[in-house]
PADRENMAR-144779 format. One record per residue (C-alpha): x, y negated, z; residue number from 1. Coordinates in steps of 0.25 Angstrom, whole numbers. Example, Ala and Ser with C-alpha at 12.3 -4.5 7.8 and 13.67 -1.06 7.14 Angstrom:
% PADRENMAR-144779
c1; c2; c3; n
49; 18; 31; 1 $
55; 4; 29; 2 $
END
This chain:
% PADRENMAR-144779
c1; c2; c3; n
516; -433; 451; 1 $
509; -428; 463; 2 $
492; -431; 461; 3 $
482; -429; 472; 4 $
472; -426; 462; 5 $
469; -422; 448; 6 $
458; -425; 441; 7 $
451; -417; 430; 8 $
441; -426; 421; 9 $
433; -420; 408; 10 $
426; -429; 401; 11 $
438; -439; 399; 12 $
438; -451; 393; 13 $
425; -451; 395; 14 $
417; -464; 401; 15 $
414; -459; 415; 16 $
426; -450; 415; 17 $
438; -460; 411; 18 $
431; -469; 421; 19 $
432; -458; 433; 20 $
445; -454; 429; 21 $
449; -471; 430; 22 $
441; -471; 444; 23 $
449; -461; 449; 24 $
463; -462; 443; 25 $
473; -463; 455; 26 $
490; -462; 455; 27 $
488; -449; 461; 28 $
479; -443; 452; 29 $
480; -434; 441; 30 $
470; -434; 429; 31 $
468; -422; 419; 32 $
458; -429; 410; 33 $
450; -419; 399; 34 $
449; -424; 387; 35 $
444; -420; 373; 36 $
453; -421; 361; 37 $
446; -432; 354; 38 $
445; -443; 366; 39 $
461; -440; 370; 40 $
465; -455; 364; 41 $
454; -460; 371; 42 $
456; -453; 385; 43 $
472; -457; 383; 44 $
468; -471; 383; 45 $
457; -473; 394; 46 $
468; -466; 404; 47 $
478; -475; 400; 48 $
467; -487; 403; 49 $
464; -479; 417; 50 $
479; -479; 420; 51 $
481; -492; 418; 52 $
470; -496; 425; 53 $
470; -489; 437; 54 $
486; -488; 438; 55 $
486; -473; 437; 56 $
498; -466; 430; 57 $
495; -463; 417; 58 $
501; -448; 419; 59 $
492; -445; 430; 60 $
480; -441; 416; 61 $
482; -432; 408; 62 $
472; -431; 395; 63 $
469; -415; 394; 64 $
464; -413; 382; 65 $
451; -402; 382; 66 $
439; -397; 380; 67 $
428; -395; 391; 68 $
420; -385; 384; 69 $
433; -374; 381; 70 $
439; -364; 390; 71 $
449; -371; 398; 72 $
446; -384; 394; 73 $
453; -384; 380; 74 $
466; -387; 389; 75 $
477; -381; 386; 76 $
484; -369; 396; 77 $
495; -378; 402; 78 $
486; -388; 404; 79 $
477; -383; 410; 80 $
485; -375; 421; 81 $
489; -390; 425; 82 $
476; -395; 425; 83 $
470; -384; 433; 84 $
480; -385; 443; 85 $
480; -398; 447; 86 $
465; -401; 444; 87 $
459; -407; 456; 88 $
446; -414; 452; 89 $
437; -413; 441; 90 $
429; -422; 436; 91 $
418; -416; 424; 92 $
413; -426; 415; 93 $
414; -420; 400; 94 $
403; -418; 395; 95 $
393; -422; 384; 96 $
382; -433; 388; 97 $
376; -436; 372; 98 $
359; -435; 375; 99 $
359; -431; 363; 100 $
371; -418; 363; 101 $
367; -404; 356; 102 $
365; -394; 363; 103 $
378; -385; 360; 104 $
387; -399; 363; 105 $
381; -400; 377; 106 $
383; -386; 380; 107 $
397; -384; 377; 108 $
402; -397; 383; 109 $
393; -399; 396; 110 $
392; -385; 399; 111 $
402; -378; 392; 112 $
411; -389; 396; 113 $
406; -388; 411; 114 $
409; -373; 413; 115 $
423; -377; 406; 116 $
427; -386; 416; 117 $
421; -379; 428; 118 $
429; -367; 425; 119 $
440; -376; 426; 120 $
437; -382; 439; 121 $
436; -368; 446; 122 $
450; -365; 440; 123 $
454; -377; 449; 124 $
463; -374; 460; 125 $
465; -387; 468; 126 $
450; -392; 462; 127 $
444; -403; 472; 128 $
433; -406; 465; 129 $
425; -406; 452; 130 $
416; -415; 447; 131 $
405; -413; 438; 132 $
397; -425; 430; 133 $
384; -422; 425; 134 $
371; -430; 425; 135 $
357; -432; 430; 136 $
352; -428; 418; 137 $
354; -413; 423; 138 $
340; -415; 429; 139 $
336; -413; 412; 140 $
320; -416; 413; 141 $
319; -415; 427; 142 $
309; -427; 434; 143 $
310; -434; 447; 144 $
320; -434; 455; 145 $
333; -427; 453; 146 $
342; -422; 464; 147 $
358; -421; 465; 148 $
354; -409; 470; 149 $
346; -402; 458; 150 $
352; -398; 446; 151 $
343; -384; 442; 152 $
332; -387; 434; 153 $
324; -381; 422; 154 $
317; -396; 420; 155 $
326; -396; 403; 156 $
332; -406; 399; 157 $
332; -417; 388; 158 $
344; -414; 381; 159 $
357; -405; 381; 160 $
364; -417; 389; 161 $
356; -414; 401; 162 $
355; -399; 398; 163 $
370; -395; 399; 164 $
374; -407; 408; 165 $
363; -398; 417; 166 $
370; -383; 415; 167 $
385; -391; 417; 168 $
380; -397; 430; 169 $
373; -383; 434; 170 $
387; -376; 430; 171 $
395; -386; 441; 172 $
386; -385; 450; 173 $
389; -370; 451; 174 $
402; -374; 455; 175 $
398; -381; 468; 176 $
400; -369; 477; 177 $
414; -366; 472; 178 $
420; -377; 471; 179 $
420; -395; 474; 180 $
409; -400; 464; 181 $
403; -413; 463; 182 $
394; -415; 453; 183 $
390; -429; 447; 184 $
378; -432; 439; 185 $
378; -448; 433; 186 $
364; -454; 428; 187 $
366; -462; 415; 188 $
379; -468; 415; 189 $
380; -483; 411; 190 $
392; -494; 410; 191 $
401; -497; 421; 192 $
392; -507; 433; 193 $
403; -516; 432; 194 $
409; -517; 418; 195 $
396; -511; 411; 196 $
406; -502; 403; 197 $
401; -490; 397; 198 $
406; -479; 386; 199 $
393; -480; 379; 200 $
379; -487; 376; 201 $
367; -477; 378; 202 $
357; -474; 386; 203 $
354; -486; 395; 204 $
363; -494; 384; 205 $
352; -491; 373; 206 $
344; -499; 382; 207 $
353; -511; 385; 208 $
356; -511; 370; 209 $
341; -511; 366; 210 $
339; -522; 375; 211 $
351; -530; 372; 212 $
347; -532; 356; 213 $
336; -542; 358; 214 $
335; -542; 374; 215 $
323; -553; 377; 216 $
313; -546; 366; 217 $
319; -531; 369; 218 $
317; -534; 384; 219 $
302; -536; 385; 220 $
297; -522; 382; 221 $
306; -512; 393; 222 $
306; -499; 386; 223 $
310; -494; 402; 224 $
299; -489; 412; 225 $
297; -488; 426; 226 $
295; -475; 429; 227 $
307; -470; 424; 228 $
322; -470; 430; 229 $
334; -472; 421; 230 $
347; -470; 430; 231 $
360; -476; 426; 232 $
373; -477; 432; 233 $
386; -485; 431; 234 $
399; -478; 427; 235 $
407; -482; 438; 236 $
397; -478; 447; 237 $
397; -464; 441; 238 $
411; -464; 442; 239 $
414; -471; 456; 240 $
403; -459; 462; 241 $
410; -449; 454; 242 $
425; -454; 459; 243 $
421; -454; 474; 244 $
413; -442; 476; 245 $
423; -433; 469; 246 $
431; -437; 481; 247 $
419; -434; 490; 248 $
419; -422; 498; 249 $
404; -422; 500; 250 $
402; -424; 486; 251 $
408; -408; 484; 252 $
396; -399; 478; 253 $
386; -412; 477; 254 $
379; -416; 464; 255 $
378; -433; 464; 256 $
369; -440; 454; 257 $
376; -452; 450; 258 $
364; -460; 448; 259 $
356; -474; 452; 260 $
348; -470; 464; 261 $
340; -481; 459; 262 $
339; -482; 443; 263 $
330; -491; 437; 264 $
319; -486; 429; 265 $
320; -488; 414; 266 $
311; -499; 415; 267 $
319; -507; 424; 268 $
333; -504; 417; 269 $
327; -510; 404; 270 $
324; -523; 413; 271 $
338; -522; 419; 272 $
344; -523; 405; 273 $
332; -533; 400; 274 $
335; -544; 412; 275 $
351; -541; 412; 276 $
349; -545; 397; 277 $
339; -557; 397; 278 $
336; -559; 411; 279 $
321; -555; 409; 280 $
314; -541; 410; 281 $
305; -533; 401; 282 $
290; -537; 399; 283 $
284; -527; 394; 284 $
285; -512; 399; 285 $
278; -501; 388; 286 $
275; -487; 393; 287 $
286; -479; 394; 288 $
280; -466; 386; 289 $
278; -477; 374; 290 $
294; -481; 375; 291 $
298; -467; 376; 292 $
292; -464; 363; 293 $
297; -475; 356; 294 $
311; -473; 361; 295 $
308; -461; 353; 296 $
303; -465; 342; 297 $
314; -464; 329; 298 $
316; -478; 328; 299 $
318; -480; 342; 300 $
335; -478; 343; 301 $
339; -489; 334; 302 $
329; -499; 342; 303 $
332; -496; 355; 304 $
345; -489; 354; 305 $
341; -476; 361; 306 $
344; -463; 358; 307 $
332; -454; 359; 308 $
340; -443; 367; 309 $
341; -456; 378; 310 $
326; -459; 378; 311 $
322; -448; 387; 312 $
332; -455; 398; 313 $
323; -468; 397; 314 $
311; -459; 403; 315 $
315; -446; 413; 316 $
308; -448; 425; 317 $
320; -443; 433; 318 $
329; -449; 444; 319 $
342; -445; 452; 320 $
344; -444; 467; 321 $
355; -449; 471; 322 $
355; -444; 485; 323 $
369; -437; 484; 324 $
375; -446; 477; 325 $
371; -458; 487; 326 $
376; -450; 499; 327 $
388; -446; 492; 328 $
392; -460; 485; 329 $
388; -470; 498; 330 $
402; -465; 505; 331 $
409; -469; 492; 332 $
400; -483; 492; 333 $
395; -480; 480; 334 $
383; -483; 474; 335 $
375; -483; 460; 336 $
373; -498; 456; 337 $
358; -501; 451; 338 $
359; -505; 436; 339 $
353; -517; 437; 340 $
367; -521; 444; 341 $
375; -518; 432; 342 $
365; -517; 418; 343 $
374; -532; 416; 344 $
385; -526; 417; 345 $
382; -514; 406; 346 $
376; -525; 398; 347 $
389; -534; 397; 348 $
396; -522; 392; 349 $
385; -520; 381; 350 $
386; -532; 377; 351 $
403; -535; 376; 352 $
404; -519; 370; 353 $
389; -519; 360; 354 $
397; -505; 354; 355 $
405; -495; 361; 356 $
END
């Protein structure tokens, strides 16, 4: 069968990656989906739902199995002289997101990895575009306002998450001049605006949770405050923004923040969730350096469901501008929703799957 394209996804089955790979499954598209050896009878089952769904042949995925961080991938000689020559688009997405990875973990899959997969792109001989995932959360201990357009920075970082997410994102950008890159950097991903579904409960979760096990009394003291920015994004937005600019030609060579152009501050997401919950915000609002240290204190994980490498995130005086991604993304009509549009949504899920 004669494809148009062929797509190349690490990261698969992945929750943003089996959703981009749905999003963009076509009749005349081929799909060479990495995947590592323990999540094959997983990944065979999500692309037999995304067939069915979206009334693609089930031929046009194939499952390579591999390994981002070795020397060709991990795939086989045969294999990969197929994939390479009729590799089209790459999307990027494998990689480790734990707050909490070691440091020798981190550097051998997000960068390691990333250098593994970029010398594959520039082996590419029909390559249209590659598309690289990383986060805001390269800007590491940076304040203020953080442009799409500012990666370098000596600022540190609070975790080896955000340290070799950084180095990966530097070791793409490098590839700009030579060849069709688009890079893509999600805030904190959430559930799905319309089903609320999601892969996980962390982050923002820990907060619905806390909230959720005795709402009217929980409610009344709102751990948020008001001067600090938590930015949370849908998955399908993250997704629908990736889908269309990775057809965009003015999207070549930019970097796009996938973020909320207005987040709410930590404050205002707790009443979010506090009304969405009881139809009544919080009463009473602490300082905010007094509930950073109790969030810290030993107790304070089983209580609120927090993991202390997540507390920091609660209280980084740090926001994303948009500008590129607006511009980019209001040809496509496509826009972030505000959370306050979709926390019920999240919250229905919660409640009809308590344990994922």
């Amino acid at each position: 069968m004669n494809f148009n394209e062929t797509v190349f996804i690490t990261g698969f089955p992945g929750f943003i990656a089996e959703r981009l790979a749905a999003r963009l499954a076509k009749s005349d598209t081929q799909f060479f989906l990495l995947v590592q050896s323990d999540f094959v009878e997983k990944a065979k089952r999500t692309v037999e739902q995304i067939a069915s769904e979206t009334n693609t042949p089930l031929e046009n995925f194939a499952l390579v199995e591999g390994d981002i961080t070795q020397e060709n991938l991990d795939i086989g000689d045969e294999d990969w002289e197929i994939i390479r020559a009729q590799t089209t688009d790459v999307f990027h997405l494998a990689a480790v997101y734990d707050l909490a990875v070691q440091k020798e973990i981190a550097f051998r899959v997000n960068v390691k990895g990333t250098r593994r997969v970029n010398e594959f792109v520039a082996d590419l001989p029909n390559l249209r575009r590659y598309n690289y995932v990383s986060t805001c959360y390269v800007a590491g201990k940076r304040t203020g306002e953080i442009l799409e357009t500012e990666l370098a920075h000596d600022a540190g970082f609070r975790n080896f998450y955000e340290e070799t997410k950084y180095l990966a994102e530097l070791e793409v950008e490098r590839l700009k001049d030579k060849f069709p890159v688009t890079i893509y950097r999600p805030s904190v991903v959430v559930g799905d605006s319309e089903t609320g579904e999601t892969a996980k409960y962390d982050g923002i979760y820990s907060l619905i949770n806390y909230l959720r096990k005795a709402p009217n009394l929980l409610r009344l003291v709102n751990v948020g405050n008001s001067a600090v920015k938590l930015n949370l994004v849908p998955v399908d937005f993250v997704v629908e923004g990736i889908t269309a600019l990775a057809k965009d030609k003015n999207a070549v060579g930019a970097t796009v923040a996938l973020a909320d152009p207005q987040p709410l501050t930590t404050e205002e997401l707790f009443d979010a969730i506090s009304e969405s919950l009881t139809n009544k915000k919080s009463v009473i609002k602490p300082p905010s350096l007094l509930v950073e240290k109790s969030l810290m204190l030993p107790f304070s994980p089983m209580v609120s469901g927090l993991p202390f490498p997540s507390v920091p995130y609660f209280f980084v005086p740090q926001t994303y501008d948009t500008s590129v991604a607006d511009r980019l993304l209001a040809d496509h009509r496509i826009a972030c929703p505000n959370f306050t549009s979709y926390i019920g949504n999240l919250l229905k899920f919660v409640e009809e799957h308590p344990k994922l």
